[in-house]
C-alpha positions in Angstrom: -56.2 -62.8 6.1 -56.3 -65.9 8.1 -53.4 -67.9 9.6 -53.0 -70.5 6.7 -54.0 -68.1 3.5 -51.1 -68.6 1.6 -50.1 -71.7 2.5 -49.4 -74.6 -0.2 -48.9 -78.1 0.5 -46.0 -79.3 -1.1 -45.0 -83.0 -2.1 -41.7 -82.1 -3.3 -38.8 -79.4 -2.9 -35.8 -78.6 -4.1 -33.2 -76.4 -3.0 -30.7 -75.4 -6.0 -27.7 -72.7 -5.8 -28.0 -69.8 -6.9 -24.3 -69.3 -7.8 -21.3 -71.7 -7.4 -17.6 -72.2 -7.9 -16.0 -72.2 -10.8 -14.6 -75.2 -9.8 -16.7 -76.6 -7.6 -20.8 -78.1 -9.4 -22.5 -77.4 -6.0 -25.8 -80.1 -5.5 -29.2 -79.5 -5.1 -31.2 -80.9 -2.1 -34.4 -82.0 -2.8 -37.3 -83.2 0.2 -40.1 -85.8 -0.8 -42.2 -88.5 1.1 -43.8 -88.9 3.7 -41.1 -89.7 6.2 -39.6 -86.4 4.4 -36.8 -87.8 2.7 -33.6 -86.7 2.1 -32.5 -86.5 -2.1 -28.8 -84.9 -3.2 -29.3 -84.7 -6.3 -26.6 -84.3 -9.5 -24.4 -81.2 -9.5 -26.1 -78.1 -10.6 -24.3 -76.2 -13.2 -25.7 -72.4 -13.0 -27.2 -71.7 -16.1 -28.2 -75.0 -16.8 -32.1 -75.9 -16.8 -33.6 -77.0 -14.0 -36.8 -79.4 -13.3 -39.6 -76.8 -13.4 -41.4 -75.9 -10.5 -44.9 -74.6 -9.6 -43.3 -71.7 -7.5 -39.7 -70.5 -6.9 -37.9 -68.3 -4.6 -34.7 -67.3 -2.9 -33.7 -69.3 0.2 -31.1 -67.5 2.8 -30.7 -70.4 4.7 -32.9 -73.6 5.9 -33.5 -73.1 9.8 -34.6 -77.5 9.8 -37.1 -79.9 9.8 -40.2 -79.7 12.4 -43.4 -82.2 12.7 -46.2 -80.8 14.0 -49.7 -82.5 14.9 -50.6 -83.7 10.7 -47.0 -83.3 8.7 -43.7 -82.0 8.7 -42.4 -78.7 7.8 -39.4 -77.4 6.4 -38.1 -74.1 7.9 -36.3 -71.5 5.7 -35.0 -68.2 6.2 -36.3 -65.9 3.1 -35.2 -62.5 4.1 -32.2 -61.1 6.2 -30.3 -58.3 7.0 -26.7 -57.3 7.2 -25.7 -56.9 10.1 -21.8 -56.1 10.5 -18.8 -57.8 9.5 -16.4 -60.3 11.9 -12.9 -61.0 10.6 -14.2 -60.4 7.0 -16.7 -62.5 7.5 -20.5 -61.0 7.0 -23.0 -61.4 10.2 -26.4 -61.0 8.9 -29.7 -60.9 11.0 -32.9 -63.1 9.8 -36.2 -61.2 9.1 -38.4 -63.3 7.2 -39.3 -67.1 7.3 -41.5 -69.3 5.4 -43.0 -72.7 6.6 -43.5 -75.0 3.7 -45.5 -78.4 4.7 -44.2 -81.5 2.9 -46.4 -83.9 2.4 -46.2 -87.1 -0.4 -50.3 -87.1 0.4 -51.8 -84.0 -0.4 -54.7 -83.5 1.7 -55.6 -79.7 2.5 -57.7 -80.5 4.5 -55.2 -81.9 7.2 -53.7 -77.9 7.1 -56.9 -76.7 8.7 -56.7 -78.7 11.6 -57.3 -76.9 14.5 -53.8 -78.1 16.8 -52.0 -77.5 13.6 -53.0 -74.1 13.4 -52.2 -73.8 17.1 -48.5 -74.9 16.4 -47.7 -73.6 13.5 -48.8 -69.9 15.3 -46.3 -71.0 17.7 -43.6 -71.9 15.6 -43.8 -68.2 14.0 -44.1 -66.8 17.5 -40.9 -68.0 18.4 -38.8 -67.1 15.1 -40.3 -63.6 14.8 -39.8 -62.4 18.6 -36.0 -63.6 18.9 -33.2 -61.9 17.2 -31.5 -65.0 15.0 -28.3 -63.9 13.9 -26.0 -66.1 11.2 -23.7 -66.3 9.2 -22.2 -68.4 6.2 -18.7 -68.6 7.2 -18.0 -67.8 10.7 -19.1 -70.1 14.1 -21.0 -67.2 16.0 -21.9 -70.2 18.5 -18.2 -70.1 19.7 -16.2 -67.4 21.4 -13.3 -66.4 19.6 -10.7 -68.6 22.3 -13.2 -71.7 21.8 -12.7 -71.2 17.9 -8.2 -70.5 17.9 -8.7 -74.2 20.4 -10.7 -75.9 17.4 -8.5 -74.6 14.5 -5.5 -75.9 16.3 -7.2 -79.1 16.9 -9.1 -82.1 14.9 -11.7 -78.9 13.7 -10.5 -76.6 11.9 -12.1 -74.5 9.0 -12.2 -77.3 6.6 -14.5 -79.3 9.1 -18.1 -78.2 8.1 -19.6 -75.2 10.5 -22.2 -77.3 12.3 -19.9 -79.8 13.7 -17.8 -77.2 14.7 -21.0 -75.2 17.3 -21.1 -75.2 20.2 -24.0 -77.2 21.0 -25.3 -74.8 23.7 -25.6 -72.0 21.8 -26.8 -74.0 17.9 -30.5 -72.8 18.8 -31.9 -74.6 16.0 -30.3 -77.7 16.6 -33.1 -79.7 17.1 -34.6 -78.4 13.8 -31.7 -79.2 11.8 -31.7 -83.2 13.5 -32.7 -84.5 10.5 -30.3 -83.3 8.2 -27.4 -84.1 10.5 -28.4 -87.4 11.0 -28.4 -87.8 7.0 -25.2 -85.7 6.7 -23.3 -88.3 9.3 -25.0 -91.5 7.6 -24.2 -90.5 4.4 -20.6 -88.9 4.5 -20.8 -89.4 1.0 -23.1 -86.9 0.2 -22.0 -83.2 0.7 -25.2 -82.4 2.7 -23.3 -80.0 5.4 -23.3 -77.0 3.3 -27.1 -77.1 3.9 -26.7 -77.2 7.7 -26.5 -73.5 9.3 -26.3 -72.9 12.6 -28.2 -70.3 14.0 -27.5 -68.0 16.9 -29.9 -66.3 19.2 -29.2 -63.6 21.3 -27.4 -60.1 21.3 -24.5 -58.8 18.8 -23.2 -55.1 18.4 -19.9 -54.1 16.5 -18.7 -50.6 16.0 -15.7 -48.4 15.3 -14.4 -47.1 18.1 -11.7 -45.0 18.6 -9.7 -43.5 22.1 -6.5 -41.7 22.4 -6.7 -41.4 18.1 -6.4 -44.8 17.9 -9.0 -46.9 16.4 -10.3 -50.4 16.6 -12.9 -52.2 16.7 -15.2 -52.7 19.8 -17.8 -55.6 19.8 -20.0 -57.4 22.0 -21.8 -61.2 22.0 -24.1 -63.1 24.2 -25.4 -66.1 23.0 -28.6 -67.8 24.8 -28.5 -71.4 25.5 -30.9 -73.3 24.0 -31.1 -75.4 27.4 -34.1 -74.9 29.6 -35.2 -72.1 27.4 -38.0 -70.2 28.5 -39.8 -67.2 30.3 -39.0 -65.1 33.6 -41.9 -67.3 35.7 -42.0 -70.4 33.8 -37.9 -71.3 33.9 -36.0 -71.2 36.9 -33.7 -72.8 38.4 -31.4 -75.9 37.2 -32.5 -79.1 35.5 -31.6 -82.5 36.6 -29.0 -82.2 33.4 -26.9 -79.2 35.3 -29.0 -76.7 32.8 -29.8 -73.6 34.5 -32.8 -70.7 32.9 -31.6 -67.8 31.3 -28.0 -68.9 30.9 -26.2 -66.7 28.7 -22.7 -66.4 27.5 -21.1 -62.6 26.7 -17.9 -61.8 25.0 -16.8 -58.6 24.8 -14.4 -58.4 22.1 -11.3 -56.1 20.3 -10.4 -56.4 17.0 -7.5 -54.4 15.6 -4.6 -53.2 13.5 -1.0 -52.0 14.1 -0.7 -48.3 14.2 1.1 -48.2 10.7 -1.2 -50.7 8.7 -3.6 -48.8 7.1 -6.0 -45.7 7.5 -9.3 -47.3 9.3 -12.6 -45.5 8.7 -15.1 -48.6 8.5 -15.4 -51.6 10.8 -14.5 -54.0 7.7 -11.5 -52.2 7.1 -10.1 -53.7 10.3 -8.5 -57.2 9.6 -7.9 -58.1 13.0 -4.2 -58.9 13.5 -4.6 -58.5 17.2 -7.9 -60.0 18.5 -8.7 -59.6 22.2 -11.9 -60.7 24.2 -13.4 -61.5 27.6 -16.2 -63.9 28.6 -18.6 -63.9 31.6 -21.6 -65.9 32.1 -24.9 -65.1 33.4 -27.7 -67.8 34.9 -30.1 -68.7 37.2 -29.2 -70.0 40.8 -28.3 -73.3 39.7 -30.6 -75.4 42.7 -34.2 -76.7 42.3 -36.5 -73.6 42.8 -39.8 -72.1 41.4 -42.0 -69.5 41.6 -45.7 -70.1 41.3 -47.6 -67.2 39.5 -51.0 -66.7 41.4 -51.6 -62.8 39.9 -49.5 -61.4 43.1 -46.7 -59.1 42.2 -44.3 -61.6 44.0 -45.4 -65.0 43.1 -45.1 -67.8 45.9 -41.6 -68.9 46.4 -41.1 -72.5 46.1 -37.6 -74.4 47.0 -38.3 -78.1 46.8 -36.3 -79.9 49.6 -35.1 -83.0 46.3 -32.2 -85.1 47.2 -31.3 -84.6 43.4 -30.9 -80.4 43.2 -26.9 -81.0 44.8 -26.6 -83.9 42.1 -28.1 -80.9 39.2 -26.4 -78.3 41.3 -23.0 -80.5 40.5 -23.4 -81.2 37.0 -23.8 -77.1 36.3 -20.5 -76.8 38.0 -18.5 -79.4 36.2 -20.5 -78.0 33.0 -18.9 -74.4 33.9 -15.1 -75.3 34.8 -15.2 -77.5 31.9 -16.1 -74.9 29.6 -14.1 -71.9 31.2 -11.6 -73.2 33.5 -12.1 -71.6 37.5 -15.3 -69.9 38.1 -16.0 -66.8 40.4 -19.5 -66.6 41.1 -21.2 -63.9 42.4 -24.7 -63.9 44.0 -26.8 -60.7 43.8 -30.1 -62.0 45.0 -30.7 -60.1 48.9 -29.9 -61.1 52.2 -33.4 -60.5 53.7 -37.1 -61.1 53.0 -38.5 -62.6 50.1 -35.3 -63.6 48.1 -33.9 -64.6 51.4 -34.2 -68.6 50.7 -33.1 -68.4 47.7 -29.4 -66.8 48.8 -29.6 -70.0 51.4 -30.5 -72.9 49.5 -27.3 -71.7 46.8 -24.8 -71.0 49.7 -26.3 -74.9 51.0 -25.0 -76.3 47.9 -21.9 -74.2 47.8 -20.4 -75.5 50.9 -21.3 -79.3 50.3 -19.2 -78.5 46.8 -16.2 -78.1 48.3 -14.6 -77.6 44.5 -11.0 -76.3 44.1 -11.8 -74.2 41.1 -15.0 -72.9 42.0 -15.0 -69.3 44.3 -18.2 -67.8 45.7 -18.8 -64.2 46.4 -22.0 -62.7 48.1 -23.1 -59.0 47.5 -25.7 -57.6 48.4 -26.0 -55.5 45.2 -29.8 -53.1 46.8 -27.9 -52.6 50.4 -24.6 -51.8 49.2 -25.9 -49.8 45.9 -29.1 -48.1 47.9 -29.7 -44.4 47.1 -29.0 -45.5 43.3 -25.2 -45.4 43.9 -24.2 -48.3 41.4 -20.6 -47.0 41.3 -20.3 -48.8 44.5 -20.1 -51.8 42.2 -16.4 -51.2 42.3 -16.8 -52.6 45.9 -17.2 -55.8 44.4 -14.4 -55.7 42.2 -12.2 -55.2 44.9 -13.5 -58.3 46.5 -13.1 -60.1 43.5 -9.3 -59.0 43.1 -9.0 -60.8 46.4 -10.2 -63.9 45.7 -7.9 -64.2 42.7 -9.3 -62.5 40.0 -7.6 -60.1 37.3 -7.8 -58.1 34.7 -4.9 -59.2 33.0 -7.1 -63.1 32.6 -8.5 -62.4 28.9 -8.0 -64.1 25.6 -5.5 -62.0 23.0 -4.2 -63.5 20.2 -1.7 -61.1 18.5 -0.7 -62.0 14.8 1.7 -59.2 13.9 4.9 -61.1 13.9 5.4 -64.6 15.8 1.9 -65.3 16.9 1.3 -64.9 20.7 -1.5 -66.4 22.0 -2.7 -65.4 26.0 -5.9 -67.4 26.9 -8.3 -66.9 29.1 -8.2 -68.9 32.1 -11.6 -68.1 34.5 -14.5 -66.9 33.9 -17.2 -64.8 36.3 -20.7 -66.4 36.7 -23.4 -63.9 38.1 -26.6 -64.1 38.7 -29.6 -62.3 40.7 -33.2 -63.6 41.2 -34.0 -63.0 37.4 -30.1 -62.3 36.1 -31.0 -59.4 34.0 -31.2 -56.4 35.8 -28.8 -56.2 39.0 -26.6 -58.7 36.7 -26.1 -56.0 34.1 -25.0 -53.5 36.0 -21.9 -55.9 37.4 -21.1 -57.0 33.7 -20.8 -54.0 32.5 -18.6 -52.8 35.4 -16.5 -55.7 34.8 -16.0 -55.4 31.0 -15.3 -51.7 31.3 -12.3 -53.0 34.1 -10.7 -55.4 31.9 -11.2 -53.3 28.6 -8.7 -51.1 30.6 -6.1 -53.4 30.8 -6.8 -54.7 27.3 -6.3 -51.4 25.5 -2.9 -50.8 28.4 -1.8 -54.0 27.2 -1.6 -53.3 23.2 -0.5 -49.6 23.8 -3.4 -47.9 23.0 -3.9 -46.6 26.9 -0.7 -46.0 29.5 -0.9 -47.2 32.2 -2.3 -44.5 34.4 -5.4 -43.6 31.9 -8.6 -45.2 31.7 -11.2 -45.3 29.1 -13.2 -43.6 31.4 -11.2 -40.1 30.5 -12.7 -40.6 26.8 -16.6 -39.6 27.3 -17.4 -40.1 23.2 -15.9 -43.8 23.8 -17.7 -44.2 26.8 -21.1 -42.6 25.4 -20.7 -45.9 22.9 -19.6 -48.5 25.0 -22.5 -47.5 27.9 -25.0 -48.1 24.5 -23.9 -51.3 23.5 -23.9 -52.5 26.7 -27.5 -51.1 27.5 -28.9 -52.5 23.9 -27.3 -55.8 25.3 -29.3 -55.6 28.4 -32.6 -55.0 26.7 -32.3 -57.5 24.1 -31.9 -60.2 27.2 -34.0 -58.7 29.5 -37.2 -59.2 26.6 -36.2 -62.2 25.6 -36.9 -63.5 29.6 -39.1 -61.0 31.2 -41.1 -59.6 28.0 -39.4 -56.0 28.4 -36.3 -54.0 28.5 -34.2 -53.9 31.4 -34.4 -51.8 34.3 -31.7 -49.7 35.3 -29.9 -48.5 32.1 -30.3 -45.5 32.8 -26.9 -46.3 35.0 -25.7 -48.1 32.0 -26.1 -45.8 29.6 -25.1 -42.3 31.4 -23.5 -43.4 34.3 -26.1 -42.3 36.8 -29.5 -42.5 37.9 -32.2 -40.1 36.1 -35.7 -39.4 37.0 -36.8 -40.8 33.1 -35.2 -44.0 34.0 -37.0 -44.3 37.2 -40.5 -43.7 35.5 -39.2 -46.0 32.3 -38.7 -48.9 35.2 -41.8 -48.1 36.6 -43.7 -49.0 33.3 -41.5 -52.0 32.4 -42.2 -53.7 35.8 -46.0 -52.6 35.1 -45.4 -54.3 32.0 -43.4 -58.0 33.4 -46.7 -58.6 35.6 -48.8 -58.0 32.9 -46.8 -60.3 30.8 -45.4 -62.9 33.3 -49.1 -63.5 34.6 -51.2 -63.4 31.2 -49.1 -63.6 28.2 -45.7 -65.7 29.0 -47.3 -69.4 29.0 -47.4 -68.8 25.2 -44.1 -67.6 24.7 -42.6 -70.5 26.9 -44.7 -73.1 24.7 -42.9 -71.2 21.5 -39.4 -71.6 23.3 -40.8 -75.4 24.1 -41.6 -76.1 20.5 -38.7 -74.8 18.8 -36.1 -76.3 20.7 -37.4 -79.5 21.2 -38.7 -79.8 24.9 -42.1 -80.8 23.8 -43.0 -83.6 21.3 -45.6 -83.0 19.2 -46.2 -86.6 18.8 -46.2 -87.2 22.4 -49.7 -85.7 22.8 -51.9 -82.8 22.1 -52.8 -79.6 24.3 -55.6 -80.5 26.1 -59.3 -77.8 26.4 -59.7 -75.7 29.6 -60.8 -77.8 32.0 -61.5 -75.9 34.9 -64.4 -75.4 36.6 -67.7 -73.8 34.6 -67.5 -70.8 37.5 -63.9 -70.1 37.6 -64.6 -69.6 33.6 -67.5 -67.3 33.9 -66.5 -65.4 36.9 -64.0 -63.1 35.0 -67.2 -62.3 32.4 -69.0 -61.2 35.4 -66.2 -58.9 36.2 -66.5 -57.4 33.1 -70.0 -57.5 32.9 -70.4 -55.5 36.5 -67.7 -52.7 35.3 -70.0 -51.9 32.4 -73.3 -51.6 34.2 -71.4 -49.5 36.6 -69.7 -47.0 34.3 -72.9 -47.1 32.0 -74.8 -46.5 35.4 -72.5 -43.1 36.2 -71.7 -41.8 32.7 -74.9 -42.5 30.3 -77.3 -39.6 30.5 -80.2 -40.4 32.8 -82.9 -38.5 30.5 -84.4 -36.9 33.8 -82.4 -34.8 36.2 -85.2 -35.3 38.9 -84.8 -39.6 38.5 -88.2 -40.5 39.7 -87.7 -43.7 39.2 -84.7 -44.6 40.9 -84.5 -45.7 44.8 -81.3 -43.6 46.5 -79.1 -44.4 48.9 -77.0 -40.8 49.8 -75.5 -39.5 46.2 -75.1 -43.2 44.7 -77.9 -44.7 42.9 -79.1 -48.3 44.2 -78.3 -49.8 40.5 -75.0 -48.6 40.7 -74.6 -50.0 44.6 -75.9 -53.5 43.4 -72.6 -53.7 40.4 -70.5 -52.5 43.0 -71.1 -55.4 44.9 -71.0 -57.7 42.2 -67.7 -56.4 40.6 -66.5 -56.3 44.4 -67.4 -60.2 44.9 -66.1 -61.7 41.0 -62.9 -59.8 41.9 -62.8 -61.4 45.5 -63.3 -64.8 43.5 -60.7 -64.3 41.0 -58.3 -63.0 44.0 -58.9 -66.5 45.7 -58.6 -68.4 42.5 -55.8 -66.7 41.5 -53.6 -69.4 40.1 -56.2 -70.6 38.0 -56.1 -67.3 36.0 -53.0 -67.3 35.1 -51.6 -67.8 31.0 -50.2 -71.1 32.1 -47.9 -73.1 29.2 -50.0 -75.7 27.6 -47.3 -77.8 26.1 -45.1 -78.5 29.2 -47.3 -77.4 32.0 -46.1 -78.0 35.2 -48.0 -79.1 37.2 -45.6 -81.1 39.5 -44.5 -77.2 40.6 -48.2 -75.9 40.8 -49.9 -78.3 43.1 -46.3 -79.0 44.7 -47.0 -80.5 48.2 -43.6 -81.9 49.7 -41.4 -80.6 51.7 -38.9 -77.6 51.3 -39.4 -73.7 51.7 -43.0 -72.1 50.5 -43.4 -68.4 50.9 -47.1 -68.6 50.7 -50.0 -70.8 49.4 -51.9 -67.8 47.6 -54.6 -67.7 45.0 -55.0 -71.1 45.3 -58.7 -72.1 46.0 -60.1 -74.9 44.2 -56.9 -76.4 43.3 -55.3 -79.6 44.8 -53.0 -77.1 47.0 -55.7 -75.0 48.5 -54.6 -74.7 52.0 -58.4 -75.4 53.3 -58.1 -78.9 50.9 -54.6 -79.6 52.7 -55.7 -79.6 56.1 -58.5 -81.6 55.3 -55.8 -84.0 53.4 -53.4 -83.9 56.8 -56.8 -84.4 59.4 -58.0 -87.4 57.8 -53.9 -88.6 57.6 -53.9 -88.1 61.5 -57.3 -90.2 61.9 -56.5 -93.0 60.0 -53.0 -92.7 62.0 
């Protein structure tokens, strides 16, 4: 089936409920025009008849508006899963989508444009590969001390859900533009009910249960839709303060007083005492790249720009804003290739000079070499030193009076890619203060640790592994390295092999494959315009496009050359050189020379974005830090090209 069978074009749509209040007539929304307009039509009784309709089917929720290259498109969830119950409200998990083009001129013909196909394969790229979790009643945008701050504020719970997000986290914001816009023009109209915020990232909630007691264990990390993108393609900060790969976790507690009622299901926990802790993950919040050119360590790059402290700033302000004093802690190593990196943060750490902003260095491959990740707790210790404790989490307790602790600091870690080293210190740090949670309610004395209950700890070392693949694919294409650790609690010989093929698998991905992906994040979020302008062809050079067919060509000459029978076991006809035949000699050479070529041309080969490409980072040629200028022949940052660049400079000097 090809990529548009199926696809109608639509000049009209109407979303009606399928069940409503007894009290409340709930509206239908209908979308017409060509500018897609916006029409709230009179209150729908259920039962009553409704305009009919060429085709009709259930909606779970409308993801937005998007305009591609011909028209616009409405986005709508059409199949989900339950997921898992929050504070009696249900947590489901989207699994099906459908794009429906609106159009008030109904052309076909403009759906079988070839950028529209392009697009639209994007588009379903993007809402297929991430895990979009929502719900109808409960902000999964905001951490449970972000949502106790709101309700005790100007939003609480009769302020529609999309105004109460947090805008980091409301992935499909930029989708849903359209209808906010109308919604805040038009207070009149109850639009918001239409406007569901959608979450992506990692959530787990199960029973758990240590020392007989039982409660609810749970665990959250919500991806910023800011600078959203892939391992190679997204690093570093923004000129906003927006670092890659920035995630939020909350590790959370939910449960009742000893006496309240048998628990044997998470929903049969209401919650009375709610507990929960919140780090932060990111990349090193300065300008830096790294240039793929088909190496397995692409070429560093650390642009010396007057504006990375100005960036570097705004991330910090961002940070203590959100979640009062920060402790970060730097994984990336002290030597070789990462090296730079480690210096250019520490550079912008000491101009800083911020009061509620502590930095802590470890080393995490020296001090953890020989796989002995327990040494983590080394870390910890540091940490404690600095100021930090496990007593600093966010409990609400609603058993009697309410009493309310908040969470007053926050630690932000990071390593080169923040997925792998970074997991290993989150967990480690959520195990320490889910210690002093469970002491603080009773549930643990004061001498025990969770740590003494191995069918607890056999569930929290899963949900925390599950939480590190889940983020690790959404960046890097694979699961993380290392659980292993996380899920047993020391290094096997499986795991070892299991990293083995995942990093195997990143270069394969984050050299041929991830350009797409970071044009889907691109598209869906809103970094790239479609209006702005159009992917352009390949336009590199005729031989850099034919060399790889060469390649392939040569291979299969030489293994038809040494496996095909030869029909004559005396080969009369064939010139020797030793035991290899002179046919086979000549593809040898050839494969030899096309893969010398590609080598060279490295960059040129690689799945580059075509929405956002950027090409101020590839043929980068100002000052600051370069670890190499590999596998770049025939582009404007060849190193022969340079010198030739910085000779003729001198002579007309």
């Amino acid at each position: 089936m090809s990529l548009w069978a199926g696809f109608t074009l639509y000049t009209r749509i109407r979303l009606s409920p399928t069940r409503a209040s007894q009290v409340a007539r709930l509206r239908s929304l209908s979308l017409t025009g060509a500018r897609t307009l916006f029409v709230l039509n009179v209150p729908v009784v259920i039962g009553e008849e409704v305009p009919k309709y060429e085709k009709q089917f259930i909606v779970h929720g409308i993801l937005g508006m998007i305009t591609l290259h011909t028209c616009d498109f409405l986005v709508v969830i059409t199949n989900r899963k339950r997921v898992t119950s929050i504070l009696n409200s249900t947590i489901y998990l989207a699994t099906d989508f459908r794009l429906l083009p609106v159009l008030s001129d109904a052309n076909p013909a403009m759906l079988s444009h070839p950028i529209e196909k392009q697009l639209i394969a994007l588009v379903k790229e993007s809402l297929y590969s991430g895990p979009l979790y929502f719900s109808y009643e409960f902000d999964l945008t905001s951490n449970m001390q972000r949502q106790i701050q709101q309700s005790a504020g100007k939003l609480g719970s009769d302020v529609p859900l999309w105004k109460r997000a947090d805008d980091r986290f409301f992935w499909n914001i930029y989708l849903q533009e359209r209808l906010m816009t109308h919604a805040s023009t038009h207070p009149e109209e109850e639009v918001s009910p239409f406007i569901m915020p959608v979450m992506f990232g990692f959530l787990e909630v199960k029973l758990a249960q240590v020392d007989n007691r039982s409660f609810v264990l749970g665990l959250i990390s919500r991806r910023s839709r800011h600078r959203a993108g892939t391992r190679y393609f997204s690093r570093g900060v923004d000129a906003k303060g927006n670092v890659a790969n920035f995630n939020e976790t909350e590790q959370f507690v939910l449960m009742d007083p000893p006496s309240f009622h048998q628990t044997h299901d998470v929903e049969d926990v209401e919650g009375l005492v709610r507990m929960s802790f919140v780090q932060t993950r990111g990349s090193v919040p300065v300008y830096w790249a790294e240039i793929n050119n088909l190496r397995y360590k692409p070429d560093l790059l650390i642009p010396d720009d007057k504006h990375s402290q100005s960036a570097f700033e705004k991330h910090m302000t961002n940070q203590v804003s959100c979640y009062g004093k920060n402790y970060l802690v730097n994984l990336v190593n002290q030597k070789g290739y990462e090296k730079p990196v480690k210096e250019a943060y520490e550079n912008a750490i000491t101009k800083l000079d911020h009061p509620l902003v502590n930095y802590t260095y470890f080393d995490f491959h020296h001090e953890c070499k020989g796989m002995k990740f327990d040494r983590v707790s080394l870390l910890v210790d540091h940490l404690v030193k600095q100021g930090l404790s496990s007593h600093d989490f966010f409990s609400l307790d609603t058993t009697g009076d309410p009493r309310l602790r908040l969470q007053k600091s926050t630690v932000r870690t990071n390593c080169m890619d923040c997925l792998d080293r970074t997991n290993v210190v989150q967990t480690t740090l959520a195990r320490w203060v889910l210690n002093d949670q469970l002491r603080s309610v009773g549930v643990l004395k004061q001498d025990d640790s969770v740590e003494n209950y191995p069918k607890f700890m056999y569930l929290f070392r899963n949900i925390w592994a599950d939480h590190a693949d889940v983020i690790s694919k959404a960046y890097s294409g694979t699961g993380a390295l290392k659980t292993d650790f996380t899920r047993t609690g020391k290094r096997t010989t499986e795991g070892i092999l299991q990293d083995g093929v995942n990093s195997l698998t990143r270069y394969v991905k984050n050299n041929f494959f991830d350009g797409k992906r970071q044009d889907a994040y691109d598209l869906i979020t809103g970094a790239w315009d479609p209006k702005i302008y159009v992917p352009r062809e390949d336009t590199r050079a005729w031989n850099v496009r034919l060399m790889p067919w060469i390649m392939y060509l040569s291979l299969f000459f030489l293994l038809a050359s040494l496996f095909l029978p030869n029909g004559n076991s005396a080969r009369p006809y064939r010139l020797e050189v030793g035991f290899v035949p002179v046919f086979s000699m000549i593809w040898i050479l050839v494969a030899f020379f096309s893969l010398c070529f590609i080598w060279q041309h490295g960059m040129q080969y690689v799945g580059w974005p075509k929405l956002n490409r950027p090409e101020e980072l590839m043929y980068y040629n100002g000052p600051g830090y370069y670890s190499g200028l590999n596998g770049r022949a025939g582009t404007p940052t060849d190193p022969e090209v340079l010198k030739k660049q910085q000779s003729a400079a001198k002579k007309l000097e």
